[in-house]
C-alpha positions in Angstrom: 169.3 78.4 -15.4 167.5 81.0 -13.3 166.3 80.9 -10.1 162.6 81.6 -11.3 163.3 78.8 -14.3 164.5 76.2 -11.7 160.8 76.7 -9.7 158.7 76.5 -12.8 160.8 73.2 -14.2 160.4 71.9 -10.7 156.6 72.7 -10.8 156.2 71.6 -13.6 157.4 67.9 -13.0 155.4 67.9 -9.8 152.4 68.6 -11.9 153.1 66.0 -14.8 153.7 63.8 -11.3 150.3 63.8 -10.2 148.7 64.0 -13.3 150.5 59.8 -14.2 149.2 59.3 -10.3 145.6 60.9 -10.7 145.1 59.0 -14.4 145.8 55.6 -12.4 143.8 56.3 -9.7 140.7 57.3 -12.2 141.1 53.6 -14.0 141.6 52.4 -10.5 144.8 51.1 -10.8 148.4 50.8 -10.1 151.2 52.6 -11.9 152.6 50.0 -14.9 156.0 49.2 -14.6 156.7 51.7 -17.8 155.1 54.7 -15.8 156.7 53.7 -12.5 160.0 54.4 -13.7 159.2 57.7 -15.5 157.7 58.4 -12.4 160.7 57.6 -10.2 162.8 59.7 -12.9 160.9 62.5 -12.1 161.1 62.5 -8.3 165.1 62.2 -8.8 164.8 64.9 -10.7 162.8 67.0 -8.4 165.5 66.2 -5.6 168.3 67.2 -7.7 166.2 70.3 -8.5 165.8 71.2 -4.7 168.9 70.9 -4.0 169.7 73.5 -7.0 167.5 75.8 -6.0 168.4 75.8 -2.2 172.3 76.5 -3.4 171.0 79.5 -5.7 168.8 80.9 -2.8 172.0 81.0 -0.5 174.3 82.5 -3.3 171.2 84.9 -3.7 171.1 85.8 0.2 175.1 85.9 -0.1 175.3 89.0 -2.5 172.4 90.8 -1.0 174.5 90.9 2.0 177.2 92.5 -0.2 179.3 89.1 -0.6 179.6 88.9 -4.6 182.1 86.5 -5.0 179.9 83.9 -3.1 178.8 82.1 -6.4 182.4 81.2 -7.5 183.8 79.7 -4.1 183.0 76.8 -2.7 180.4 76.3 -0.4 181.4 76.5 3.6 181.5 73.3 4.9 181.5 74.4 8.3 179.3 72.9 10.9 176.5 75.0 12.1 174.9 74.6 15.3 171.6 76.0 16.2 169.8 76.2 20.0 166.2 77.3 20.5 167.3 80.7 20.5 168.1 80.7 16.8 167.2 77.8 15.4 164.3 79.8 13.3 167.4 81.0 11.0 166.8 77.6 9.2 163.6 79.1 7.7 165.3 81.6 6.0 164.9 81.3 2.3 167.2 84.2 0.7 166.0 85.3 -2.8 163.1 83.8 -3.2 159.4 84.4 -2.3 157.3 86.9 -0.4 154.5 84.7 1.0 154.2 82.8 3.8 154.1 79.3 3.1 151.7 77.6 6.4 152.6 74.4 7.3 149.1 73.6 8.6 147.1 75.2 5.5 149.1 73.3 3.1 148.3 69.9 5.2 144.5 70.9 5.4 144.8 71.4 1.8 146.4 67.9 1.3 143.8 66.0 3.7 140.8 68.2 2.1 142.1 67.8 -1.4 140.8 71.8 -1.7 143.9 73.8 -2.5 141.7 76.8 -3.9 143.0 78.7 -0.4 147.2 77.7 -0.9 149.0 80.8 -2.5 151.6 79.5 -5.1 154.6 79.0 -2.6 152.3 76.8 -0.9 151.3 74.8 -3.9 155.5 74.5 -4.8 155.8 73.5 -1.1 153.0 70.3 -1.4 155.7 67.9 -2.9 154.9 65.1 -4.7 152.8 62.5 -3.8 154.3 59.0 -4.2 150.8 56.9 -4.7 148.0 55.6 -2.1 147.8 59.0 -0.3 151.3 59.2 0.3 152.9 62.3 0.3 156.8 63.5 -0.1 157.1 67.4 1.1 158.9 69.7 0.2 162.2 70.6 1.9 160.5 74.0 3.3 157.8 72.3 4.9 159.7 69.6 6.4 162.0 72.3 7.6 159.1 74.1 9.3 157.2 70.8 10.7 161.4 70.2 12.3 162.1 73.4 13.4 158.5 73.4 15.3 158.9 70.3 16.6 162.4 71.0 18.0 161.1 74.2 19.8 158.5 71.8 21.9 160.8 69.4 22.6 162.0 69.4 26.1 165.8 69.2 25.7 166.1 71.3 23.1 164.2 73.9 25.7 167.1 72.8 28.2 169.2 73.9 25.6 170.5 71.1 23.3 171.7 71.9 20.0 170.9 70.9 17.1 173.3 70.2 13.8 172.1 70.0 10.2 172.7 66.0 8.3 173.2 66.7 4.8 174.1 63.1 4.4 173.3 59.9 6.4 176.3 60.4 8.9 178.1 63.4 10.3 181.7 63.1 12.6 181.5 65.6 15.1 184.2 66.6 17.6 184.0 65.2 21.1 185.7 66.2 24.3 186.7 63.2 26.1 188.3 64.6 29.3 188.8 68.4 30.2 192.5 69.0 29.9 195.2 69.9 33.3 196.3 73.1 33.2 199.5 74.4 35.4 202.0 77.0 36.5 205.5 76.7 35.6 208.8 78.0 36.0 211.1 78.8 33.1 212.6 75.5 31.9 210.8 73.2 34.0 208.9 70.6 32.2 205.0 70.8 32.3 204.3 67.8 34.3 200.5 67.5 33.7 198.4 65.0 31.7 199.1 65.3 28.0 196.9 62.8 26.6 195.1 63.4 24.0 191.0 65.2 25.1 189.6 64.9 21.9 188.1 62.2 19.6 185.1 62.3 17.0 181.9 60.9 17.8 179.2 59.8 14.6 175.8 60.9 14.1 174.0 58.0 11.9 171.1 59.1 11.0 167.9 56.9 12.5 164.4 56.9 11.4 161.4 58.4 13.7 157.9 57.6 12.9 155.2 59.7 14.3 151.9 58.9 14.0 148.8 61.4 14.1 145.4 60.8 13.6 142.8 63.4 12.7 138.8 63.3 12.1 137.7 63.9 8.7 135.1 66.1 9.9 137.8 68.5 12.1 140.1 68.8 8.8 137.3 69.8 6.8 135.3 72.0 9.0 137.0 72.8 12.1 138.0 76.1 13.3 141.6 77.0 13.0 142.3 73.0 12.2 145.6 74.5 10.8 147.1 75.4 14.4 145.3 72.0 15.4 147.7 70.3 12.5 150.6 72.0 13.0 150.8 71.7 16.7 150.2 67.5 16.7 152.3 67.0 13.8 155.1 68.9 15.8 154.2 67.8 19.2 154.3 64.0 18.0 157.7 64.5 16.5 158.5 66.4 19.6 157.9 63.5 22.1 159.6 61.1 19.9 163.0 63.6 19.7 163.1 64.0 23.8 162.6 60.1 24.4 165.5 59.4 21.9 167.5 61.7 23.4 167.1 61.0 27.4 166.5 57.1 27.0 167.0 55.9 23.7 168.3 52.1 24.0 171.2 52.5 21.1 169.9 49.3 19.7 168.6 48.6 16.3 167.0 51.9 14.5 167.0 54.2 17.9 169.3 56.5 19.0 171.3 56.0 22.2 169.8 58.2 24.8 171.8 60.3 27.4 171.1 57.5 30.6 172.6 55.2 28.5 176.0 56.8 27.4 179.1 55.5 28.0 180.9 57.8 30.7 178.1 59.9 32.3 178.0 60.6 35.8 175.1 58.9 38.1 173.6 59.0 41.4 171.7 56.3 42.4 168.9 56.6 45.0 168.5 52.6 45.6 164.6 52.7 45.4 164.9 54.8 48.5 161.6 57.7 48.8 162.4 61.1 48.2 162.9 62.8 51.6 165.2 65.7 50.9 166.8 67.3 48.0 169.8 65.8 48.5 170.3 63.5 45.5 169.9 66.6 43.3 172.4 68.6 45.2 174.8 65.3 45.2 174.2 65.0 41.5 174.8 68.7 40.6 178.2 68.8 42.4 179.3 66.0 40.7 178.8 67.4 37.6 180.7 70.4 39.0 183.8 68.5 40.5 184.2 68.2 35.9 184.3 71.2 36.0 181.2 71.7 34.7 178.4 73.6 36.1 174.8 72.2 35.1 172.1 74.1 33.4 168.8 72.2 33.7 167.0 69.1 35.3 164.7 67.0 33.3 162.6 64.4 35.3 158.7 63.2 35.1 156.4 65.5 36.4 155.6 63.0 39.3 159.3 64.1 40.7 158.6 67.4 40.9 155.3 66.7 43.0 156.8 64.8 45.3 159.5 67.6 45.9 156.5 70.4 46.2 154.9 68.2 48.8 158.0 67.8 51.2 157.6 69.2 54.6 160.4 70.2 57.3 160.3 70.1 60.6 157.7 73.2 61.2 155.3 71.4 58.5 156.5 74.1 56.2 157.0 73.6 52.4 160.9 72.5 52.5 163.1 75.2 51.6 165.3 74.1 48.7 169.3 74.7 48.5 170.9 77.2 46.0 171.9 74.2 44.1 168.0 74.1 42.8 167.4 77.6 42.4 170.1 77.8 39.8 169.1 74.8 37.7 166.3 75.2 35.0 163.4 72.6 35.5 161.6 70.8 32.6 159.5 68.1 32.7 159.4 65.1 30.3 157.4 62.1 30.7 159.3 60.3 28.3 161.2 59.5 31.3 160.4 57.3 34.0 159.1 58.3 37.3 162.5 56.8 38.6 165.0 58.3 36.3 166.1 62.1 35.4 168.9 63.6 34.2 170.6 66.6 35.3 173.2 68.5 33.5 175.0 71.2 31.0 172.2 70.2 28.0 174.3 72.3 25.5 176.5 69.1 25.5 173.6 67.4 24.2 173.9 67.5 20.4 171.0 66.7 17.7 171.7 65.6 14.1 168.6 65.7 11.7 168.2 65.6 8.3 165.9 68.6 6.8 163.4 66.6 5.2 160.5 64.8 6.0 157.9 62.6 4.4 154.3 62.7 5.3 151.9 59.4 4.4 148.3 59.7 4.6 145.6 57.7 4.7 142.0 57.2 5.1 141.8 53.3 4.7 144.6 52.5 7.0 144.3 50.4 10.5 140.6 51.3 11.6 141.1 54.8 10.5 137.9 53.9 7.4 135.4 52.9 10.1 136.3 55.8 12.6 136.3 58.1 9.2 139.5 59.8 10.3 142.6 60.7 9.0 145.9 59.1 9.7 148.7 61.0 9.0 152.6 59.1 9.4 155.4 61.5 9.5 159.0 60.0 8.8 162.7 61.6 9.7 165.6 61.1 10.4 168.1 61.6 13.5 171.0 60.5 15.7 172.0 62.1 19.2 175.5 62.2 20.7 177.2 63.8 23.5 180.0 66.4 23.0 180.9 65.8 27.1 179.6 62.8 28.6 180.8 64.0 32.0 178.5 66.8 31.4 175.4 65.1 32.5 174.3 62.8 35.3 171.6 60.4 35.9 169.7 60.3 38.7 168.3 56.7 38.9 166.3 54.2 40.8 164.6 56.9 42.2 161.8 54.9 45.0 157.9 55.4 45.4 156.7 59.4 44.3 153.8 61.3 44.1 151.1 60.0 41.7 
């Protein structure tokens, strides 16, 4: 089947899907059990058709770079990792498509129920919507609301990387000691450590909730709501990826955070004030005695107050070490005023599934009687550390600036 048959088949089931939805809803009632299963058949089969049509797009993109014997070998399993600096690749879409599909127009649309304004790749990229307001995206939308979300947050910015889940779990490599290295003579045996650095660490992919709640009058009226949309869908998703990532407990659903790895390097202040920069410079040489030279410091914003407002001796602003000056600052409020972390953040690793699923409502929680819009946006992730001696916590930091 063709690449343009694939998107009209796949249109046309998401079509004859909200038709069986919008004839129950007109009776005002539920799906019957007969039409909830032809209605689950057809969201299989719209999966299965995504996933089709993503494969043809890449085989596309393949032999327009020249590469014509892409569509008879097998896909390249090969693990891709993406920082800030090029994670927008993942919105590539070879083959297929001129127009720009917005993720905030298409929301508008979806809140507004007015999709007169959507050009057609934005109608394909709506989804399917799975009953009471509840919306399945498509693949290219939940790519976009990701890859917008991982530019805001904060450890991605320190440069954390980020891995694509095609399934639930992924084994990645992980270096669990940096090897000895030595000089030798001819026929001397090396005499350094020969166990074994590496091991695999699993991603198992965890479920974030973000919640968002909009006024019915903004999504209708407002100016440029779509920015508005765009930005606190991402942003929420954003704050829920950095607080994962720096102090996720590991228990249950949530990921295990960086403070609370196995094997990290700490400095602990005791509760003591802030007088100096000491602990910092303490913590990055640490890092550095691994051979390892740190990138980036992430700690609240109340931290790096308290370290504008020290004085020395003259009642001058305090003069920081070189240490400081070659570390990249970021601030996070996700972590405690008496925790941050300071390290190489590349060793920081993301896993996330592409997709994500948006539920809406205007009857949920006290969303009615406010007449807003609630908006719940589901994905899935797992953090993991490719070098835990990469990274060190700086905890039990005492009283700071407020």
């Amino acid at each position: 089947m063709q690449l343009y048959e694939l998107h009209e088949l796949r249109g046309k089931l998401i079509l004859d899907s909200r038709e069986m939805l919008n004839k129950a809803e007109s009776e005002s009632r539920d799906l019957t059990a007969i039409e909830k299963k032809e209605y689950d058949k057809k969201l299989v089969k719209i999966d299965e058709l995504n996933i089709e049509i993503e494969k043809k797009q890449r085989d596309v993109g393949n032999i327009i770079k020249g590469d014509s014997s892409s569509t008879s070998r097998p896909v390249n399993k090969d693990i891709k990792f993406y920082s800030k600096d090029n994670i927008r690749e993942l919105l590539a879409k070879p083959g297929y498509g001129q127009e720009t599909v917005s993720l905030g127009k298409t929301m508008r649309a979806i809140i507004t129920g007015d999709y007169s304004k959507l050009n057609r790749e934005e109608r394909d990229a709506i989804g399917v919507g799975t009953g009471g307001g509840n919306y399945l995206i498509s693949q290219e939308l939940g790519k976009q609301l990701i890859v917008m979300a991982l530019e805001k947050a904060q450890v991605v910015s320190a440069g954390a990387r980020y891995v694509q889940m095609n399934e639930n779990s992924l084994l990645i490599p992980k270096l669990t000691k940096m090897p000895d290295t030595e000089f030798k003579a001819e026929n001397v045996a090396y005499s350094g450590d020969t166990d074994v650095n590496f091991s695999g660490v699993s991603l198992e992919s965890k479920t974030l909730v973000s919640m968002v709640n909009l006024s019915v009058e903004l999504a209708e009226d407002g100016h440029d709501v779509e920015s508005y949309i765009e930005t606190a869908m991402a942003k929420a998703i954003a704050q829920g990826i950095d607080k994962a990532c720096l102090t996720g407990s590991g228990e249950g659903e949530e990921p295990k955070g960086v403070i609370n790895q196995d094997g990290i390097l700490e400095q602990d202040l005791e509760n003591e004030e802030i007088t100096s920069y000491d602990p910092f410079s303490n913590a990055y040489y640490k890092v550095e005695a691994e051979n390892i030279t740190p990138t980036g410091l992430i700690a609240p914003s109340s931290v790096y107050a308290t370290l504008d407002l020290l004085k020395d001796t003259a009642n001058n602003p305090l003069k920081p070490p070189q240490s400081w000056d070659k570390l990249r600052k970021f601030s996070s409020n996700q972590l405690t005023s008496y925790n941050a972390v300071m390290g190489a953040f590349n060793n920081l690793l993301i896993g996330m599934r592409t997709r994500a699923r948006l539920e809406m409502t205007r009857t949920g929680g006290d969303t009615f009687e406010k007449l807003q819009v609630g908006l719940r946006i589901y994905t899935r992730f797992d953090v993991a550390l490719s070098l835990a001696q990469a990274f060190c916590h700086i905890k039990n930091i005492g009283p700071v600036s407020s």
